[in-house]
N, C-alpha and C positions, 0 to 999 in steps of 0.2 A: 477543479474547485473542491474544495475540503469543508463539510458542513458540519458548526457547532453549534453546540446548547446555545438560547438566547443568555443574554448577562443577568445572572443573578437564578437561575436554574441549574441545576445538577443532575447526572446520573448517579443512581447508587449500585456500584460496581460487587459482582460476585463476591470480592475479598471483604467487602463491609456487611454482607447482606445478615451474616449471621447475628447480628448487631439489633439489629432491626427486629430480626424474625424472635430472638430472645424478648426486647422491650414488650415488643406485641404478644407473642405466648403469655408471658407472666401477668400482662395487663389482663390479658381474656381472660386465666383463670380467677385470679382474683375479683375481679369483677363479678362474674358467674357468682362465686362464693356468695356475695352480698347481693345477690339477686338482679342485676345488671342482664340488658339483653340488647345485641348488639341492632343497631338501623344504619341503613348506607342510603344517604341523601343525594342528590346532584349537585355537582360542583360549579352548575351554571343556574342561577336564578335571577328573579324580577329585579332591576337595582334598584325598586320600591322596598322593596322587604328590609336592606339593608341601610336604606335609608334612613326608614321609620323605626328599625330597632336599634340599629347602632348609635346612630343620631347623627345629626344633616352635619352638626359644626364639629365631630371629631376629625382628626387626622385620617384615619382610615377613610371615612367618607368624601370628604374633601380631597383627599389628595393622593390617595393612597389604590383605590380599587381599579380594578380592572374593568373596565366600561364599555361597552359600544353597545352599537344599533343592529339589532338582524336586518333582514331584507322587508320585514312587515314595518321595521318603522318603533319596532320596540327597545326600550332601554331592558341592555341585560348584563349582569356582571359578574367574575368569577369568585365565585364565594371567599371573603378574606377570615373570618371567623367560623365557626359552627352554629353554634348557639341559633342564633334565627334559621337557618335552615331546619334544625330539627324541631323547633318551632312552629314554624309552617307545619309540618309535617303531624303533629303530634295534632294540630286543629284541624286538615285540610284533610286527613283520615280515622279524624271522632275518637284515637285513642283515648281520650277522656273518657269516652261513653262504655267502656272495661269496666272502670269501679274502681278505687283504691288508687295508691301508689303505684304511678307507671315510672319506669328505671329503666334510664335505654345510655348506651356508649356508641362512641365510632371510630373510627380511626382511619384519615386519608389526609391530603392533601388541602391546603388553603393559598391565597393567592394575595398578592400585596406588593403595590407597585412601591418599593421604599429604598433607598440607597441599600448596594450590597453589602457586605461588609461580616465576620467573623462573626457564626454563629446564629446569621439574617440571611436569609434568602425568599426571592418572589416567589419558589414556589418553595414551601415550606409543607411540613407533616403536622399534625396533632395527633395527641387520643384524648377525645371528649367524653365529658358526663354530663349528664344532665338528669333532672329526680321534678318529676312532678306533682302536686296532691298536698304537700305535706307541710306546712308555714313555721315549726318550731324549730329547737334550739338542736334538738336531737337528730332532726338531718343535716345541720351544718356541722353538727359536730364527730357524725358518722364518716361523710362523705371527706374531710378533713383526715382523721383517724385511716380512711381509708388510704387515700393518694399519699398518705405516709409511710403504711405499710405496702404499698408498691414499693417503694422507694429503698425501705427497709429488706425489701426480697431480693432485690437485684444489684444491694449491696453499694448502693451509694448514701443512706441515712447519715454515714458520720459528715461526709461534707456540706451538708444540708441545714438551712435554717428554715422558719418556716415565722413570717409577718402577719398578723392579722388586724383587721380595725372593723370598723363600722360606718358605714356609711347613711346612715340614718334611712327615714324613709320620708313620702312625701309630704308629712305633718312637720317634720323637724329640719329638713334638709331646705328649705328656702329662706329660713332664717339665718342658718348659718352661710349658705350661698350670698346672699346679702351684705351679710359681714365682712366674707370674704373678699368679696367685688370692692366695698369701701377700701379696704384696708390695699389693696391692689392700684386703685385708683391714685391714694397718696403715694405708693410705690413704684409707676408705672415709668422713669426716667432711669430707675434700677434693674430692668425686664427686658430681656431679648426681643426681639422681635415677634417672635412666633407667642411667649406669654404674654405679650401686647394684646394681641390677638385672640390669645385665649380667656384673657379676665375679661374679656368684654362677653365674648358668646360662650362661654363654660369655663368659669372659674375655677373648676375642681381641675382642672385638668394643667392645672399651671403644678401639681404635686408631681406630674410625672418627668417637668423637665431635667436634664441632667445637664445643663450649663450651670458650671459652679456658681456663677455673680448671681442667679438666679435659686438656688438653694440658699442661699446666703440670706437674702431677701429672706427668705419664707420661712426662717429659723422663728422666728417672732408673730408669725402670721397665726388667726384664729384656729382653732382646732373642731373636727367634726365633733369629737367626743364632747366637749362643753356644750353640745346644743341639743344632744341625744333627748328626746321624749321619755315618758318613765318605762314604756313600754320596749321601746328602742336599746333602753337603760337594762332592763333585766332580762329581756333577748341577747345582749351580747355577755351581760355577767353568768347566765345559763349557758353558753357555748365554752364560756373560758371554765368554768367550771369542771364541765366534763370532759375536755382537753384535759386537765389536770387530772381527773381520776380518771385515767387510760396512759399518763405516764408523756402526755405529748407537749416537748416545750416548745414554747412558741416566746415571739416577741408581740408585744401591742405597738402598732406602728400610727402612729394618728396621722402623720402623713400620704400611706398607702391608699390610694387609689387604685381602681380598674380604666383600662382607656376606653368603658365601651357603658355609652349613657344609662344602658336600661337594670344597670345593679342597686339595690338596696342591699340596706344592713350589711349582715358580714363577707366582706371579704378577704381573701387571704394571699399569700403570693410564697411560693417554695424557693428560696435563693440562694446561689453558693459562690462561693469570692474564685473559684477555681477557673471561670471563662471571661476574666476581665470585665468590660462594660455591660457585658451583656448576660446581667448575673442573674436574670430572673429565667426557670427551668419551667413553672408550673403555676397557675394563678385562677382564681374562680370566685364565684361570690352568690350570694341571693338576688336573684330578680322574680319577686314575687309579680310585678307589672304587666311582664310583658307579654305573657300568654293573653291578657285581655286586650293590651296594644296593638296587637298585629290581628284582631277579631274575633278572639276563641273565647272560651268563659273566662272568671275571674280564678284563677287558680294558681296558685304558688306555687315557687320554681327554683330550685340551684341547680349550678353546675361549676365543673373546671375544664382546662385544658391544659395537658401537658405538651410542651414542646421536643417534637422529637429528635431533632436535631441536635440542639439543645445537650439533652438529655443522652444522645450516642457519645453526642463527642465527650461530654463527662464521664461516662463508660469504660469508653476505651484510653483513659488515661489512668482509670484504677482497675480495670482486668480485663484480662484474655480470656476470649468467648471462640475457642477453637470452630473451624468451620467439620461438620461432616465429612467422612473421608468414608471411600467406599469399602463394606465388608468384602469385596471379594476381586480380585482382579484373574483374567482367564488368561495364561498366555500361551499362545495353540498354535504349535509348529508344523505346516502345510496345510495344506487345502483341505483335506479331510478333519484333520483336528479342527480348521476352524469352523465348519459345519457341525462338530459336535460341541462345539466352545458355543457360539450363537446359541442353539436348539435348548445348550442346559444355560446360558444367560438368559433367554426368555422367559426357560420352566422358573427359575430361583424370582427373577423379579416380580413376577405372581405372587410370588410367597412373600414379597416386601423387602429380598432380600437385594441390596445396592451392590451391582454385578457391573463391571468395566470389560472393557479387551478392546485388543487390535485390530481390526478390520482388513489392513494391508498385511503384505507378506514380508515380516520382520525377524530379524535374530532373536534370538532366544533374551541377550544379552539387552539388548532394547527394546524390551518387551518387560525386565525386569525394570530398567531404569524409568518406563513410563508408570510403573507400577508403584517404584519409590516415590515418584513424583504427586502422582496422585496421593500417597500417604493414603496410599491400601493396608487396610488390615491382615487379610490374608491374599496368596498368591495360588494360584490352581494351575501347574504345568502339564500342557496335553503333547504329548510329540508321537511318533512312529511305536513305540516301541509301548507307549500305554495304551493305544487304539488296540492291538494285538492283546493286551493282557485284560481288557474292559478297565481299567484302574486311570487313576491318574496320581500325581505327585499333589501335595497339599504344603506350601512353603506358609508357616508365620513370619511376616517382618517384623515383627516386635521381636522374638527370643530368634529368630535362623533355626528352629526347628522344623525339621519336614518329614512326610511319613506317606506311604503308600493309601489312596484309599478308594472304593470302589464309588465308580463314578453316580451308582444312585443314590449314593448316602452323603453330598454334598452340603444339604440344609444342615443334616445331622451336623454333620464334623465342625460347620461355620458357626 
């Protein structure tokens, strides 16, 4: 019997990893830059938490999360977002009681029971942000500014568009909810099943469907932005502002939604036509709420999340992220050579420096060709006749240059 991944899970294979390891490096430093420090959460929590922050009647809740019972009898589920976890976290260890703007990222895995399909998978990556303390126009339009210039480092900015709207907040947003719902209700013979569904328990969420006869419909539908408060009003003309003077274009999207309850005011969504359906890479928005919702104080809050998947497979359709090849390959002809081949591959990796060879008792000639293979930068030949002289041979495979050199000056010469 042959055992595989469950459907809709992947491994990510040594030839991709460099991929990965790239997104994430550049992520960490930039982040750092702007004051960002990273937290790693559990990727199993109460399926209370997610209930109450995501909200009981979205998709992910209803149909989407991974669920069960431990042996005590408790509901628990595998985290499908970030955002409430680190949540929890940020109240359930008093970070608030620091002082000031707390600024934390993460970067791991999330879970989401959803048809598989290009570019979707149940166990999927993020890299999250999150920014607590701070309720104005100047961290949405930092934290924006920022996940742009990630984007702009690792050389995908030109494929890129970047959506923004407003989602009002709880003074303005039930008015226009309202409207919505009416205007849904006469339209409800024009609605798939599933925004049948949805105009009844969260009408916002009818923005996100992608069944044409259903865009269609909504071409004519009320818009958040007519219902915005004056406050609501110059929160979002304050964001769009300084977008502009930092040079960041963006489009205003009044149909843009988030699928996840607990967002106010702005949100925004990173998208590029380059991965067919599934064109959204990056999305985040204000939830001033929800720190008080889940029992911590009243304190304001954004965040985003980039999809990493997403965002690899975009990657490596506009460049080549070479994997590491090793500085130094040993190739040590008998027994004795390979005693001194081991002894100085120990002393060099000490030194950080990336030391290969052959363990078995191999030609010469296969011993180079596992060296081409690995895409060795240099080659170090030990045989009979350099053990007698203390020396060895030093081959570059870049230029076929080679040159006698004494065996304790190996760091040197590499």
């Amino acid at each position: 019997m042959e055992f595989t991944t469950i459907k809709g899970f992947r491994d990510i294979l040594p030839d991709e990893i460099s991929y990965w390891q790239f997104l994430e490096n550049e992520a960490r430093k930039l982040f750092e830059v702007y004051g960002f420090k990273e937290i790693r959460t559990p990727i199993l929590e109460k399926t209370e938490l997610f209930k109450r922050s995501i909200g009981q009647e979205t998709d992910i809740v209803s149909k989407e999360m991974y669920t069960f019972q431990d042996s005590k009898g408790r509901s628990l589920s595998l985290r499908p977002e970030a955002t409430a976890s680190v949540v929890r976290a940020y109240i359930q260890n008093r970070l608030y009681q620091k002082g000031g703007i707390q600024k934390l990222y993460s970067i791991g895995p999330m879970f989401r029971h959803e048809r598989p399909q290009k570019g979707r998978f149940r166990q999927f990556h993020q890299i999250n942000v999150e920014e607590f303390g701070d309720p104005g126009p100047i961290t949405d339009a930092e934290q924006i500014i920022m996940i742009m210039e990630l984007f702009n480092r690792i050389g995908l900015s030109d494929d890129l568009s970047l959506n923004i709207n407003s989602l009002g907040c709880p003074r303005c947003r039930p008015s226009f909810r309202e409207k919505l719902k009416s205007y849904l209700e006469n339209k409800r013979e024009e609605l798939c099943s599933d925004c049948k569904r949805r105009s009844e328990l969260n009408p916002l969420r009818v923005f996100d469907c992608k069944v044409e006869s259903c865009k269609k419909t909504l071409q004519d539908a009320p818009i958040i932005l007519d219902f915005l408060c004056e406050d609501c009003k110059e929160h979002f003309s304050s964001v769009q502002k300084l977008l502009n003077e930092f040079g960041i274009e963006f489009v205003v999207n009044p149909g843009l939604v988030r699928g996840l309850d607990y967002y106010t005011r702005t949100a925004f969504e990173v998208l590029t036509e380059e991965l067919g359906a599934q064109n959204a890479i990056a999305g985040g928005g204000r939830y001033d709420g929800l720190v008080k919702l889940l029992g911590g104080p009243d304190h304001p809050a954004i965040g985003f999340a980039i999809g990493m998947e997403r965002t690899i497979e975009l990657l490596r359709k506009k460049r080549r992220i070479d994997e590491r090849s090793p500085d130094l390959f040993i190739a040590a002809l008998g027994e004795e050579a390979r005693k001194i081949a081991f002894s100085n591959a120990i002393r060099l990796r000490k030194k950080g420096i990336w030391v290969e060879m052959e363990y078995e008792d191999k030609g010469l000639k296969a011993q180079m060709r596992r060296a081409d293979k690995l895409n060795s930068k240099k080659v170090l030949i030990i045989g009979e006749e350099e053990i007698k002289k203390k020396n060895a041979i030093l081959r570059d495979m870049r230029t076929g240059e080679q040159k006698e050199i004494d065996l304790n000056r190996i760091e040197v010469e590499i």
